[in-house]
Structure formats: C-alpha cells, structure tokens
C-alpha positions as CSV (number, residue, x, y, z in Angstrom):
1,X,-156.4,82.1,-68.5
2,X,-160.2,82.6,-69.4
3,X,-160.9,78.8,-68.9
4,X,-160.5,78.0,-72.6
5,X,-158.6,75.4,-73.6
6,X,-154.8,76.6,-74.0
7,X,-152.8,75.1,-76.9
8,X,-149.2,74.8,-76.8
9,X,-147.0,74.5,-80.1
10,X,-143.3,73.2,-79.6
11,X,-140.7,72.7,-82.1
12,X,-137.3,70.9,-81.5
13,X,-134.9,71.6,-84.2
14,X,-132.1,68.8,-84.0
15,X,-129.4,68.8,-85.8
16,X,-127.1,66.3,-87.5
17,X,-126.2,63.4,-84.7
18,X,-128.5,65.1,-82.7
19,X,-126.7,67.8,-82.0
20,X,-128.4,71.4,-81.7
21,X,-128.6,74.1,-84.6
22,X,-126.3,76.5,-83.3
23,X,-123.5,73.7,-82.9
24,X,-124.2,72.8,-86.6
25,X,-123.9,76.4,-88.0
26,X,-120.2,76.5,-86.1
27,X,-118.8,73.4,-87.5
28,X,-120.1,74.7,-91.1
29,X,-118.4,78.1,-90.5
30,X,-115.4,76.7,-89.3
31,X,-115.0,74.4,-92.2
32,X,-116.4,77.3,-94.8
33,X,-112.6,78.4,-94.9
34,X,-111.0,74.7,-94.5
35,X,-109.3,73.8,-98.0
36,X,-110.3,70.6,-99.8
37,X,-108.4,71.2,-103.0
38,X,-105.9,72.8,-104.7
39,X,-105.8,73.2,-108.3
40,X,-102.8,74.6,-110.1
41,X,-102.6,76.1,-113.4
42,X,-100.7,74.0,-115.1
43,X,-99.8,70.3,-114.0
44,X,-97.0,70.5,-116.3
45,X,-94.2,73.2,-117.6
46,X,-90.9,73.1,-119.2
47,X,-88.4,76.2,-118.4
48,X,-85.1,76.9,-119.6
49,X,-81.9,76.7,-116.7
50,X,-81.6,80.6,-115.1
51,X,-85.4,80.9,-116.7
52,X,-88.1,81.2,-115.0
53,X,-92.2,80.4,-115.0
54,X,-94.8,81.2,-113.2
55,X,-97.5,78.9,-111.9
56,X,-100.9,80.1,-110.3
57,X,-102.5,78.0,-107.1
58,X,-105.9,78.5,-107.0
59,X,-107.3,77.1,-103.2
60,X,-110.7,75.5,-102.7
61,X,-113.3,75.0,-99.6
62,X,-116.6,73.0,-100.4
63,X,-115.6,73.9,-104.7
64,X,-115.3,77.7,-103.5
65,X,-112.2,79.6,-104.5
66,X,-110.7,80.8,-100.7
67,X,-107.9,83.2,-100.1
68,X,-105.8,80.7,-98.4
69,X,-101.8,80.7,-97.8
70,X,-99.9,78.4,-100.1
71,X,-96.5,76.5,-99.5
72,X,-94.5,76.1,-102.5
73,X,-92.4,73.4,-102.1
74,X,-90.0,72.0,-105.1
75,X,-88.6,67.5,-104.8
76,X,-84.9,68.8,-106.8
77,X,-83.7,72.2,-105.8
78,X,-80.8,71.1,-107.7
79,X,-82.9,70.9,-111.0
80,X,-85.9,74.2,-110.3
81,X,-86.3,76.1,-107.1
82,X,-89.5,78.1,-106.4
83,X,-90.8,81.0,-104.7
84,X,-94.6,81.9,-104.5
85,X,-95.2,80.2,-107.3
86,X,-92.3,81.8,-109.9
87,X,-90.4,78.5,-110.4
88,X,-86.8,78.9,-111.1
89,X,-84.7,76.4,-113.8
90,X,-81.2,75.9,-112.3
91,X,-80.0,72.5,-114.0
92,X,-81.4,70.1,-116.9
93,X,-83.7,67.7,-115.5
94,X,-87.1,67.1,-113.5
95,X,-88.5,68.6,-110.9
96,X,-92.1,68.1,-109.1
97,X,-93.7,71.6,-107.4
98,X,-96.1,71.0,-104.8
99,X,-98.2,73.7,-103.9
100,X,-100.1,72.9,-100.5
101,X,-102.9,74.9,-98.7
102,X,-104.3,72.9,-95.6
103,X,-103.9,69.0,-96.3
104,X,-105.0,70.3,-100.1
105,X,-102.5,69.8,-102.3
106,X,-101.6,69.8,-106.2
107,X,-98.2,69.2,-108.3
108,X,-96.5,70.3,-111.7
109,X,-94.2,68.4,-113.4
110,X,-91.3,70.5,-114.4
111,X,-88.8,70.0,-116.8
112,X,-85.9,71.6,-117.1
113,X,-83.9,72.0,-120.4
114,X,-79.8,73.6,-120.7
C-alpha cells in the first residue's frame, strides 16, 4: 500500500434458486444423460405369426440422441413376443410394444396376421 486509494472488484455468480455455479453445472451434468423421450421407428407394424420385425428405439436427453439401455416389453405375449427390439408374431391378433429408457417411453401397435 503506497497510500493510494485501493479499489476492490467483487463478483458473486449465483446460480438458479440461489444456488452456487458449481452446484448448477452438477445437476446439468447429471441430467445431460437423463432420458426424456423415446421415439420408436415405427408406431405401427404388421408381422405374419412365426415372422418377425424389427423395430429401432432411438433414446433422448434434452432432444439429444443418448446411448441409453432399453426395456422391451410386449401387453400379449400370446399374440408377439419381443427381444431387443426383433418383435416376434406367435398368434393372429394385437399386440402393444413398449420400449422404455428412464421414465421415457414409446409404443407400436402390432398386428399380427395367420
């Protein structure tokens, strides 16, 4: 100190609710990953009984396409099974395939002909 007048600059950075920066950057990295959609490539399909089709899930976070895992699931294993995605006719009827990733989900209508 020379006995000129000392300035001091401070800047507070405050984040969203008031939280700090860092605290902001975490929750957005956390979520970067997070699925918010799913989108199928086909909402719906016919396949012939003992046939079999395959349907692509394509997994979102924040309208990004993520490598996410995916649960096929099928509402009449009676009528179409399915297995990553290759979805199996085993009797005439309908069937709905949910593919999930997260709490993301989509569906195809399948319909299943003799």
């Amino acid at each position: 100190y020379d006995g000129q007048p000392v300035i001091a600059e401070a800047f507070a950075v405050i984040g969203v609710n008031g939280t700090t920066p860092d605290a902001d950057m975490d929750f957005a990295a956390d979520n970067a990953n997070t699925p918010d959609a799913v989108i199928l490539n086909k909402a719906a399909a016919t396949v012939q009984a003992s046939k079999s089709i395959d349907l692509k899930a394509t997994v979102l976070a924040a309208g990004i396409p993520i490598d996410a895992e995916v649960t096929w699931t099928t509402s009449a294993a009676g009528k179409a099974t399915v297995s990553n995605g290759k979805v199996t006719g085993v009797a005439a009827g309908d069937a709905v395939i949910t593919a999930t990733a997260g709490s993301a989900s989509a569906v195809c209508n399948v319909t299943v002909t003799s």
